[in-house]
Legacy VTK file of the C-alpha trace (Angstrom):
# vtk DataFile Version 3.0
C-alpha trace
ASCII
DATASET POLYDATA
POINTS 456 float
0.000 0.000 0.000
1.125 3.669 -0.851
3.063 5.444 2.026
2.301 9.110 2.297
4.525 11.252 3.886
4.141 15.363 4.283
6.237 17.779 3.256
6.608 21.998 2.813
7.349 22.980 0.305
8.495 27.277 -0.272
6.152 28.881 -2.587
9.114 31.696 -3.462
11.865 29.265 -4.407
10.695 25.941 -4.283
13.037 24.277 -1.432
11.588 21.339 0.212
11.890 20.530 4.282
10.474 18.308 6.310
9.328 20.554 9.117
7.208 23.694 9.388
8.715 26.632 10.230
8.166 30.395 10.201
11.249 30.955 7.382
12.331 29.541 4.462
16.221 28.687 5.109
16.719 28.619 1.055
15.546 32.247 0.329
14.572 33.771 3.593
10.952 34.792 2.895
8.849 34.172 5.490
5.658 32.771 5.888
6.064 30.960 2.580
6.218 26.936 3.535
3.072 25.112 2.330
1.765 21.696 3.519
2.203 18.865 0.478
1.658 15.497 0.939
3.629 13.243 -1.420
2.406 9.454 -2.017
5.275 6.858 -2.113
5.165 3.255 -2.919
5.425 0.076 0.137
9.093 -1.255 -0.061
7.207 -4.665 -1.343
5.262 -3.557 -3.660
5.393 -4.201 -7.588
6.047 -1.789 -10.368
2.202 -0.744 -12.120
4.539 -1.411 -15.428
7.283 -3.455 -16.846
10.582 -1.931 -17.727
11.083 -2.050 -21.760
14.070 -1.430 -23.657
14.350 2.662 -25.283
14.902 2.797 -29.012
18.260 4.680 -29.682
18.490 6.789 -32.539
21.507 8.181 -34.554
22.979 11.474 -34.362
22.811 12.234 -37.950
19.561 10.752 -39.052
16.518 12.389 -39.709
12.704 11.863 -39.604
10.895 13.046 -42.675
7.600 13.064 -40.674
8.789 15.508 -38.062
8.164 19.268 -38.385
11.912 20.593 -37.928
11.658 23.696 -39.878
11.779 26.896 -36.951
8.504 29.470 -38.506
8.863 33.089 -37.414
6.413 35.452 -35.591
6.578 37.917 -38.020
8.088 40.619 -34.762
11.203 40.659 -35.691
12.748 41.872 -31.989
10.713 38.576 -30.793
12.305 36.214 -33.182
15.890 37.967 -32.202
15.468 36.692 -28.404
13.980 33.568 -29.636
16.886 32.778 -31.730
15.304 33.320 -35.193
11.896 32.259 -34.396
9.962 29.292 -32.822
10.992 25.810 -32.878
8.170 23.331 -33.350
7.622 20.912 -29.887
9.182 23.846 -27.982
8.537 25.543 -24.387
8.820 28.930 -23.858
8.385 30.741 -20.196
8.009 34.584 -20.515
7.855 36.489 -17.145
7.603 39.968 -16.047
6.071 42.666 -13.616
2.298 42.754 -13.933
0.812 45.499 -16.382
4.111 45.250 -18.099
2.529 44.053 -21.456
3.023 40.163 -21.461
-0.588 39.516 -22.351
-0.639 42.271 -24.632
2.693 40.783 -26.566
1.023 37.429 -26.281
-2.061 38.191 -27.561
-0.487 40.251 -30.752
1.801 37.420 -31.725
-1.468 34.968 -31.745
-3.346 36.938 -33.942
-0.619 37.593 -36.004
0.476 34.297 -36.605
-3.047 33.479 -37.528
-3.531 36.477 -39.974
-0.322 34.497 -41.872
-2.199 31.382 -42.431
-1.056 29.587 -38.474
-3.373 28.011 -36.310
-2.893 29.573 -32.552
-5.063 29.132 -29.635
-4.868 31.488 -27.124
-6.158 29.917 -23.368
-6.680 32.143 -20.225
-6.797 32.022 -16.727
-7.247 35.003 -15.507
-10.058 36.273 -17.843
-12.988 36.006 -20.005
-13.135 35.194 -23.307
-15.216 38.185 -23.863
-11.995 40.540 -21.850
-9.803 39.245 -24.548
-11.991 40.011 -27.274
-12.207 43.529 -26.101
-8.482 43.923 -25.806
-8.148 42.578 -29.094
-10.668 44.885 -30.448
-8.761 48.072 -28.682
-5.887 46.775 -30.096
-7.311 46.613 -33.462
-6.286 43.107 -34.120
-9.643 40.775 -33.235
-10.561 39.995 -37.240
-8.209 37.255 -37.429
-9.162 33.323 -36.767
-6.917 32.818 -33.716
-8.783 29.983 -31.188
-9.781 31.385 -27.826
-10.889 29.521 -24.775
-10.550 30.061 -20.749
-9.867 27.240 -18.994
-8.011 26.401 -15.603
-7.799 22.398 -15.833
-5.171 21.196 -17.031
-6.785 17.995 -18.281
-9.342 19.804 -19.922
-6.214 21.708 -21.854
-4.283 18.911 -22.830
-6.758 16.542 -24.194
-8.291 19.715 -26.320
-4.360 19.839 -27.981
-4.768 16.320 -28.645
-7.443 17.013 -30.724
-6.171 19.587 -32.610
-2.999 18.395 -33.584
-2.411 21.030 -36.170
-1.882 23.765 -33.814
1.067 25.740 -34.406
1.402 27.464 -30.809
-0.494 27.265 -27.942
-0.630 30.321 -25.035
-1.266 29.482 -21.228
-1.612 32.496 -19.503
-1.046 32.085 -16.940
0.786 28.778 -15.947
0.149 29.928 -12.202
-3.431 29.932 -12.725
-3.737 25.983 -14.155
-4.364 23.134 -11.819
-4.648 19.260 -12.068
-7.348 17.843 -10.412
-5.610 14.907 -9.193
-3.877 16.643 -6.880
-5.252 18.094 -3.605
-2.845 21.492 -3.679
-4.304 25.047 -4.661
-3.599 25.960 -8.590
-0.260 28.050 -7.814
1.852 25.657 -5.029
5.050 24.211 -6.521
3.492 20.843 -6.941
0.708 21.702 -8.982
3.101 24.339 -11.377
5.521 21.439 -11.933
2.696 18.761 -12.716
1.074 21.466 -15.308
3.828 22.920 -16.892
5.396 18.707 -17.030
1.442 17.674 -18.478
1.574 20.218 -20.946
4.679 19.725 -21.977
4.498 16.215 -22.920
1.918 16.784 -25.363
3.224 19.612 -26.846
6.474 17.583 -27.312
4.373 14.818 -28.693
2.374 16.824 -31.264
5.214 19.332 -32.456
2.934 22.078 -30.806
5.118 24.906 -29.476
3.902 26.351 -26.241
4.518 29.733 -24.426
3.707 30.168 -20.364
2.984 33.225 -18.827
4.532 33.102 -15.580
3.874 35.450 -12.394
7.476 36.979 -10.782
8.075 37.310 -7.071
8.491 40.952 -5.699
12.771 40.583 -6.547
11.448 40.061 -10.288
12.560 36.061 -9.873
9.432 33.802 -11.548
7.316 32.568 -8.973
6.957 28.706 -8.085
9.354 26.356 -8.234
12.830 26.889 -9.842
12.301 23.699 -12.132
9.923 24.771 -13.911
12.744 26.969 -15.795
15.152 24.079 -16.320
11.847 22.059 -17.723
11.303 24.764 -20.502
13.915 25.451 -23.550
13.728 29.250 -23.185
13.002 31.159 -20.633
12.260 35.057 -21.677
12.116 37.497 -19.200
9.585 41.141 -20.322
11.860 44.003 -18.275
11.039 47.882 -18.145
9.962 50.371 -15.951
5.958 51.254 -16.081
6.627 55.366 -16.321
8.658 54.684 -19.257
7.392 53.676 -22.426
10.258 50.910 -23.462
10.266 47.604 -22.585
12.532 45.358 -22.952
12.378 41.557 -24.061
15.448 39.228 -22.367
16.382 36.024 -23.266
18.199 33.990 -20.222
17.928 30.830 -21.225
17.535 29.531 -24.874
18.264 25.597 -26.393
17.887 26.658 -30.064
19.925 30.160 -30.187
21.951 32.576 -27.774
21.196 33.848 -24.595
21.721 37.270 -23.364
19.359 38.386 -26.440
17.238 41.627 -25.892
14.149 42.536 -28.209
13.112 46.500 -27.623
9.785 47.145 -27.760
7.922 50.788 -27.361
4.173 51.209 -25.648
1.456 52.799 -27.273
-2.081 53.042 -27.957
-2.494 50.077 -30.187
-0.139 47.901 -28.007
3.931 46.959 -28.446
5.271 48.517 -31.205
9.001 47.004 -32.573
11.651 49.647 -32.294
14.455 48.801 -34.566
17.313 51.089 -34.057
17.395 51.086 -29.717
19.751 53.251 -29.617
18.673 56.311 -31.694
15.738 56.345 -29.376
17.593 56.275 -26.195
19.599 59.507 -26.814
16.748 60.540 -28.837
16.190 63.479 -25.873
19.652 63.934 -24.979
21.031 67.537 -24.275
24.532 68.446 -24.775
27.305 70.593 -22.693
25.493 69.248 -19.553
28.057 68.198 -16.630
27.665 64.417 -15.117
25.710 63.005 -18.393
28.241 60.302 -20.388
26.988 58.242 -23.266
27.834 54.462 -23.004
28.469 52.209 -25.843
27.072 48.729 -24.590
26.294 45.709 -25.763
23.230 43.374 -25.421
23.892 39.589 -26.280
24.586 40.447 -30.073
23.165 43.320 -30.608
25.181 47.192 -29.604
22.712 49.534 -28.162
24.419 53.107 -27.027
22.544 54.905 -23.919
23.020 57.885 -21.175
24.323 57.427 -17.709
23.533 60.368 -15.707
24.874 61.305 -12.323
24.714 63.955 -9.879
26.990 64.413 -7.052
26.738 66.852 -4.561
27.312 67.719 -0.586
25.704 65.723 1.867
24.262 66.507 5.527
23.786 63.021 6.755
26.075 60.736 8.320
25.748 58.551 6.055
25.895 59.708 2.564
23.127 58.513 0.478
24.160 56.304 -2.884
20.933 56.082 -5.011
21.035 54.087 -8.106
18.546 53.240 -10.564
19.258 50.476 -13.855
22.929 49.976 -12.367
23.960 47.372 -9.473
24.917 49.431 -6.444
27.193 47.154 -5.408
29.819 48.453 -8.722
29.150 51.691 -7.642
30.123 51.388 -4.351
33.377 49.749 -5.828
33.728 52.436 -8.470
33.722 55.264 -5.789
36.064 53.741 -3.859
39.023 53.083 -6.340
37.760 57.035 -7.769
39.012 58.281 -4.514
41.655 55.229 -3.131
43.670 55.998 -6.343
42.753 58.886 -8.239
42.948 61.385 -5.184
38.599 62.687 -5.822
36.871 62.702 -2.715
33.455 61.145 -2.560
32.985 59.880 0.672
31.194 62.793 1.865
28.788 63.219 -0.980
26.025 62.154 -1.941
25.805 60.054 -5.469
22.848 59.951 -7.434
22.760 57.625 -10.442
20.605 56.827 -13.176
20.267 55.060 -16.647
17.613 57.160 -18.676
14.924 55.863 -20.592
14.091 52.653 -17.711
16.835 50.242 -19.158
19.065 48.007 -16.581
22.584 47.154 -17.398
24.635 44.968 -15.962
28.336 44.166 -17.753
31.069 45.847 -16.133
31.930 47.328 -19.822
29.945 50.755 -18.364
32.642 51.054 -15.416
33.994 53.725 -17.441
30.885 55.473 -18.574
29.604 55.634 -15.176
33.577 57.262 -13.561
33.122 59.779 -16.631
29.820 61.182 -15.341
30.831 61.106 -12.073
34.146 63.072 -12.893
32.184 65.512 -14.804
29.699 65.954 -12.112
32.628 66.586 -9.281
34.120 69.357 -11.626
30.840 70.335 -13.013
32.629 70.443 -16.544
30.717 68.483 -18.993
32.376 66.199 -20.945
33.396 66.469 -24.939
30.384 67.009 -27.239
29.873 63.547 -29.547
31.835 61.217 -27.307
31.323 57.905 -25.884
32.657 55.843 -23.524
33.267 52.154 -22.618
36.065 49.795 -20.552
35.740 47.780 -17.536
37.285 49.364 -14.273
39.561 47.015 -12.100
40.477 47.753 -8.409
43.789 49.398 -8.816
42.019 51.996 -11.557
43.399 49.960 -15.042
40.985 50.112 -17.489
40.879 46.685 -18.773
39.493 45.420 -22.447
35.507 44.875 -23.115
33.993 42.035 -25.356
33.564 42.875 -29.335
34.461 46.911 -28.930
34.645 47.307 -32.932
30.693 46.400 -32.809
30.255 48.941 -30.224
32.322 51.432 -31.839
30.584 51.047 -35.669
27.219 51.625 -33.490
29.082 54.841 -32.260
29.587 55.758 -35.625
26.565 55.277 -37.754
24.571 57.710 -34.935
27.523 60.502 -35.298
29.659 60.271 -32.332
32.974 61.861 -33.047
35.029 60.597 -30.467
35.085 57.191 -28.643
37.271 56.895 -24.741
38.222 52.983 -24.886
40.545 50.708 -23.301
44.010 50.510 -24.831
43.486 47.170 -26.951
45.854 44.496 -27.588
45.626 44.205 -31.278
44.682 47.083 -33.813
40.841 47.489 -34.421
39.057 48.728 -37.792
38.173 51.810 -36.850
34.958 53.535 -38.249
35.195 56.504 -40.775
34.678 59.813 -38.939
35.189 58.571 -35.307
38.382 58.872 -33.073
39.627 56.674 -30.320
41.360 58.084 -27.287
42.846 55.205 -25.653
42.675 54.980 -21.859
44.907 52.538 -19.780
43.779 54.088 -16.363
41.249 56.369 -14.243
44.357 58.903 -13.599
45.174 59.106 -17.445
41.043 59.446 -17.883
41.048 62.460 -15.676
44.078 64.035 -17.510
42.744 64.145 -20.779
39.100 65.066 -19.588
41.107 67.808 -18.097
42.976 69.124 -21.531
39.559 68.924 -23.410
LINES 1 457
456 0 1 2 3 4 5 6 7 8 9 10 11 12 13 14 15 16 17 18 19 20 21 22 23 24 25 26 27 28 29 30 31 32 33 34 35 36 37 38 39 40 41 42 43 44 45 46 47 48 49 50 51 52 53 54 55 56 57 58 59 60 61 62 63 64 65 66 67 68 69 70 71 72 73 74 75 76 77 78 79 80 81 82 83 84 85 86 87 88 89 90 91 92 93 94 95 96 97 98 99 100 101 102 103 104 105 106 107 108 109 110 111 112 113 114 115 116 117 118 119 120 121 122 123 124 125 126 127 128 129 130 131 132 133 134 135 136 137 138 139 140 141 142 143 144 145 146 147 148 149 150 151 152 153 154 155 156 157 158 159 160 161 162 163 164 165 166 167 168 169 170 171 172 173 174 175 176 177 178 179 180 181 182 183 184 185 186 187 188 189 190 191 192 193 194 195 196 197 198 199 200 201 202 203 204 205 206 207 208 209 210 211 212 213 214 215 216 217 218 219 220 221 222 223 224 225 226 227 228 229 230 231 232 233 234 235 236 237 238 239 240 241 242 243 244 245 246 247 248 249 250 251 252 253 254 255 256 257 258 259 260 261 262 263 264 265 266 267 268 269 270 271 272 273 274 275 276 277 278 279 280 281 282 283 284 285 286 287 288 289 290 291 292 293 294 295 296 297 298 299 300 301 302 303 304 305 306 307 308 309 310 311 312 313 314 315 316 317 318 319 320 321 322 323 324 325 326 327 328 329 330 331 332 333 334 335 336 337 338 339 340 341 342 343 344 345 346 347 348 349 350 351 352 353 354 355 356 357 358 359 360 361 362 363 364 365 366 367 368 369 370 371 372 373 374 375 376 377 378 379 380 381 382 383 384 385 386 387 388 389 390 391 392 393 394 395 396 397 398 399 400 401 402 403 404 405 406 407 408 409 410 411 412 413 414 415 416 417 418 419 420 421 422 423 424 425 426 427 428 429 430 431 432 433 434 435 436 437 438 439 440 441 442 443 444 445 446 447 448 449 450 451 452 453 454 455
């Protein structure tokens, strides 16, 4: 007879224990443990099935009945992230803040790929069929023959893709709000997540259907439920952007079928996400020159070179302890950055206040914009703004060496084609192609930085 033990299981991250208690050791939330009991078999008793041998296959043979051909979205930033569009049988997770526009995206990409001759079916959880109607009407996009249903059992779901074996995608929004009834948990514990997402899976594996899951995020932007839900998907996308801003920004972390690190910008409006296609034109688009503390940084995203404004302000402080706010750049580099600024360039910041920020709502995080960021800062201490045209890139290393950045000729052609004149970069070891009309000024430390941000 089946044994059934309890466990608690953490709703934020998904560790298991065998006790209650008031914390989760794994990610320190509190009040997050939920009671799951788990069935296991009697030592004695016998396997339900027999063991049977797997069929193994060779490496380079191929099945002529098996859709292998990848069919785009027809949104090109989408099909960037996604590696060059959607691979048939495949999983997709997108996650994001809600009202960021993950339904919206969603719901546009469904419709779209039905206008182009696809069959999607878009399923909800959270609303009626009749709410997504009206979106779609506001959106201007309902007169298309994409499949619509709401629907919470997961049962229900699956044996309604078995039936249509033609579908091209499938949408579960959201996988949070999907439940097997077989189980006794609430639709949202880790157990029930992991036995929906692993249900749906299976027969979208089996019926070269490829499936995208909406999935809720905690409050420290991490998807919510249990962290193996994003090692059962093949790409995990996550929507980023800052709701007063109208850019947001699509992120690929994981992908099996392209690379990672991939960002798709997108632009709010009236009649939903609109594709931007040059990121960076847009970005500086409001930019004012001869302004002290602003520095333009030449980044990169996965592949794709995407130049933007750092902006800092620093001035006298009254507390004890100064404040350091910083918004779209860890705090944590700053903190580092300020330190070797006044350990071994002689500038003192310790008794200032340092206010950061990377316009327009975007987060970076390679250390490539150490340079960028000491720039602004430097021009904000002397309040002399830095040369008109110029950008800046190079990772910053405790004792103040500028060291080398991935793929710099990529960010410095960027530089080029939107008119930048000038380009401060790290002294490279081999000779780069430099772009007609631009300049390089090559920079080995913070001192030599200051000295020729001095003679300009």
């Amino acid at each position: 007879m089946a044994k059934s033990t309890i466990q608690y299981h953490c709703q934020s991250c998904g560790s298991v224990f065998p006790k209650w208690s008031g914390k989760c050791d794994g990610c320190g939330e509190w009040n997050t443990l939920v009671e799951e009991r788990n069935e296991s078999r009697a030592p004695g008793q016998k396997r339900a099935s027999r063991s049977r041998q797997i069929e193994l296959h060779p490496l380079s043979e191929k099945n002529p009945e098996q859709k292998h051909q990848r069919f785009k979205s027809g949104i090109n930033e989408l099909d960037r992230v996604t590696g060059g569009g959607f691979v048939p049988g495949s999983a997709l997770l997108i996650g994001g803040d809600p009202g960021i526009g993950k339904s919206t995206l969603l719901l546009q990409l469904v419709c779209l790929l039905a206008k182009s001759g696809r069959k999607t079916a878009y399923i909800t959880g959270e609303e009626s069929v009749e709410q997504v109607r009206m979106r779609a009407e506001r959106l201007g996009i309902a007169d298309v023959p994409a499949l619509l249903a709401a629907a919470t059992n997961v049962g229900d779901i699956a044996e309604t893709a078995k039936r249509h074996p033609d579908l091209d995608l499938l949408v579960i929004d959201s996988i949070q709000t999907m439940y097997l009834s077989g189980l006794d948990s609430a639709p949202g514990t880790v157990s029930q997540v992991r036995a929906a997402a692993h249900e749906l899976i299976r027969v979208a594996k089996s019926s070269s259907t490829s499936i995208i899951f909406v999935g809720h995020v905690t409050k420290d932007g991490a998807i919510a439920g249990p962290r193996v839900l994003e090692h059962m998907v093949d790409a995990v996308l996550y929507f980023e952007g800052d709701r007063s801003h109208h850019f947001r920004l699509l992120r690929g972390v994981k992908n099996r079928f392209g690379p990672t690190d991939e960002i798709g910008v997108f632009e709010m409006s009236a009649t939903g996400l609109q594709q931007v296609s040059n990121p960076s034109e847009l970005f500086l688009a409001s930019r004012s020159e001869n302004i002290a503390g602003t520095a333009v940084f030449a980044g990169l995203e996965g592949s794709r070179p995407l130049l933007v404004e750092i902006e800092a302000l620093v001035a006298p402080s009254s507390l004890a302890s100064p404040r350091r706010n910083v918004v779209g750049w860890e705090s944590s580099r700053l903190a580092m950055l300020t330190a070797v600024l006044e350990a071994r360039c002689g500038i003192t910041l310790s008794g200032q206040d340092i206010f950061l920020n990377v316009a327009g709502g975007l987060k970076i995080s390679e250390p490539a914009a150490d340079l960028a960021v000491a720039a602004a800062l430097i021009s904000s201490v002397t309040g002399k703004p830095l040369p008109e045209a110029s950008a800046f890139f190079g990772e910053v290393a405790l004792s103040a060496e500028v060291r080398q950045v991935a793929q710099p000729e990529l960010r410095l052609k960027e530089a080029s084609k939107l008119g930048f004149e000038k380009a401060f970069i790290p002294r490279p070891l081999k000779q780069l192609s430099q772009p007609k009309g631009l300049t390089s000024a090559h920079v080995s430390s913070l001192s030599e930085l200051i000295e020729m941000l001095g003679n300009n």
